[in-house]
C-alpha positions, -999 to 999 in steps of 0.1 A, spaced: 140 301 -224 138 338 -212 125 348 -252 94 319 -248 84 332 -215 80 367 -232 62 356 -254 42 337 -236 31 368 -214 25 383 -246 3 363 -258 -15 355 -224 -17 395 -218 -30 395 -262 -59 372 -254 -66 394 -219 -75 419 -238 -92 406 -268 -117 387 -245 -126 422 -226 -132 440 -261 -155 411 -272 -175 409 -242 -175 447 -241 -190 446 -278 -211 419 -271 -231 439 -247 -236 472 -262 -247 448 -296 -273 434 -274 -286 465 -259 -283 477 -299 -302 449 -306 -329 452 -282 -337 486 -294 -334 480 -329 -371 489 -333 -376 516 -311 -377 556 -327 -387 583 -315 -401 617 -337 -380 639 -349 -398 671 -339 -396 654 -302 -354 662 -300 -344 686 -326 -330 720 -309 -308 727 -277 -309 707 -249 -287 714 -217 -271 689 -198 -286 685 -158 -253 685 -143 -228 711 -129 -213 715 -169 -243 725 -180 -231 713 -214 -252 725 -244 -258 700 -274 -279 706 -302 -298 676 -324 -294 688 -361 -312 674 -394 -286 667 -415 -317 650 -447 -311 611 -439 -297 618 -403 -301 635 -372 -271 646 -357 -256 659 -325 -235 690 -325 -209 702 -314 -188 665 -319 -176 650 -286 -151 634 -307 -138 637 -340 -169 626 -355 -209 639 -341 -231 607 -331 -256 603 -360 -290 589 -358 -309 574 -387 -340 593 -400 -372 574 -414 -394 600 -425 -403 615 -397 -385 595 -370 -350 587 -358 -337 556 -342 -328 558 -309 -297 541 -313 -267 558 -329 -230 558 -332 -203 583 -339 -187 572 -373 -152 558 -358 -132 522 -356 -145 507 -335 -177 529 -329 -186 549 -305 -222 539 -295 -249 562 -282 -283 554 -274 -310 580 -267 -339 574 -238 -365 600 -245 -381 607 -208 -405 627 -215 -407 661 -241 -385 679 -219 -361 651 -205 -337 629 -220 -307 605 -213 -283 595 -235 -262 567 -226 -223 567 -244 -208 535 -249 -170 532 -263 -150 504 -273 -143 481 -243 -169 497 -221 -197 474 -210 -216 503 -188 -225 536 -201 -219 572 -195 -250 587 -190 -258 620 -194 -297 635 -192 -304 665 -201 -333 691 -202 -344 711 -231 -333 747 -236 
């Protein structure tokens, strides 16, 4: 009786958690979606930019041929963006399971916010920052 109640909580506590991580998804993939189409020149982000905060935390946009990359890595991996010719997609992702999802809002040439998604996060962090 005691050993069916376990793993009944299990299970219930299982599917808790599975539904917040599919909703979570869900979201980012439609903001992903929704921006599918939207790029932004190259020439436009590459170089230092410092974050707009107490931090001050410096990140540089690297081209790395077929990608555009931020350096240093937050994480284990740098959040990539795809290069067409001469523009990137402003949505990215750091290569990880499950992804970490980034996607870049250009403000103006010397202004931009990039909002960091990760896995069961249905709200950004954002971070803007001003070029160097």
């Amino acid at each position: 009786m005691i050993l069916s109640r376990v793993i009944v909580v299990f299970l219930v506590i299982t599917w808790c958690h599975l539904q917040q991580g599919v909703f979570a998804q869900g979201s980012i993939e439609s903001l992903r979606q929704a921006n599918k189409n939207i790029r932004v020149p190259v020439s436009l982000i590459l170089g230092t930019w410092v974050s707009n905060d107490s931090l001050q935390r410096e990140i540089e946009f690297v081209d790395k041929g077929g990608y555009v990359d931020i350096e240093p890595a937050n994480l284990i991996h740098p959040y990539s963006f795809r290069k067409v010719t001469d523009s990137v997609s402003v949505t990215g992702c750091a290569m990880n399971w499950p992804p970490y999802d980034c996607i870049l809002n250009l403000v103006d040439s010397s202004t931009m916010e990039l909002w960091y998604f990760t896995y069961h996060s249905t709200q950004p962090y954002t971070v803007s920052y001003i070029r160097k």
